[in-house]
N, C-alpha and C positions, 0 to 999 in steps of 0.2 A: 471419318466418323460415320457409326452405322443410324439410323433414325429409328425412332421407334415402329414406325411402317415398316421398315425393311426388315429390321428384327421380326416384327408379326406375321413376316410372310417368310422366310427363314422358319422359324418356328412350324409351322403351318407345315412347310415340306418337309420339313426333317420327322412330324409327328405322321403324316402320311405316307413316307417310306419306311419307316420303322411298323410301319401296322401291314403296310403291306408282305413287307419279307419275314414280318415274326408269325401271323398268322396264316400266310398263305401253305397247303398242304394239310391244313390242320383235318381231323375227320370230320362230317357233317353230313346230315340227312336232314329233308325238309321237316322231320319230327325234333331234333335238335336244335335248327336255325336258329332260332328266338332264341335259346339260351346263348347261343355263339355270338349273335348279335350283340346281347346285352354284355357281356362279358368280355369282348371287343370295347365297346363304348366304356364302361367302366375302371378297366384297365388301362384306354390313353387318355381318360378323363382324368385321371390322377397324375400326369404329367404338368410341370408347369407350364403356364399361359393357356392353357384350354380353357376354353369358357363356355364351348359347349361342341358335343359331338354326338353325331347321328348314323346309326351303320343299321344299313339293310343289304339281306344277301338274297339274290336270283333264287331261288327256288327253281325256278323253271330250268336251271342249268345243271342242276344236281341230276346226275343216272349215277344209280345206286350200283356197286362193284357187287362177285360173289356174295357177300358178306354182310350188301342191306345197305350200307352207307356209300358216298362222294369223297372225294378230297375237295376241300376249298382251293379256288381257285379263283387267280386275280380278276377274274370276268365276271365272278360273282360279286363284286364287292362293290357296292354303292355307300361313300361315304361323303357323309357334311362335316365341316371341321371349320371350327370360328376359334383362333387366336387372339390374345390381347393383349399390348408389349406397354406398358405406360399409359395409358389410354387410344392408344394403336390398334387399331381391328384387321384382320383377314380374317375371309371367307373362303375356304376352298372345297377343293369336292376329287373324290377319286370317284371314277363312274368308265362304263364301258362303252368306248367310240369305235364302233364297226366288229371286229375281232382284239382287240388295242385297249387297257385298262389305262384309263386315261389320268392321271394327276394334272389338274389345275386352279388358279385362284380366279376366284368369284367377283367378290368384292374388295 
């Protein structure tokens, strides 16, 4: 049998890999970020068991193509992500370790 903890961290990863592979590629320039952020955060905030999520993207990683804009990419993406299964909390965090867009739980 699964616990309510396990489910929340379960949870937790399955909403940080789905954010990572539905968004990454997406276009984006530092004049956009702020809407991509929010609309990241909005969109898997409407998931069950999220209780709260926080998404900031690198700026600093964005070089603009031909055309004025980046592709997102998983280096960019700094995320908090707090789960809740029954009264069951995780904390996790997608963030970038070295060149390596790192998924892990927090708390």
């Amino acid at each position: 049998m699964v616990t309510a903890r396990e489910r929340a961290i379960l949870e937790a990863g399955i909403k940080l890999g789905a954010l990572y592979h539905q968004w990454v590629g997406s276009p984006v320039s530092p004049g956009t970020a702020g809407s991509l952020e929010r609309a990241i955060e909005e969109s898997v905030g409407l998931q069950p068991f999220v209780e709260e999520i926080h998404v900031w993207l690198d700026r600093g990683l964005m070089s603009p193509n031909a055309f004025g804009y980046s592709e997102l990419s998983g280096l960019m993406l700094n995320v908090d992500i707090t789960t809740r299964v029954e009264g069951a909390c995780c904390r996790a965090r997608l963030r970038r370790e070295g060149d390596y867009p790192l998924m892990e739980i927090v708390e």
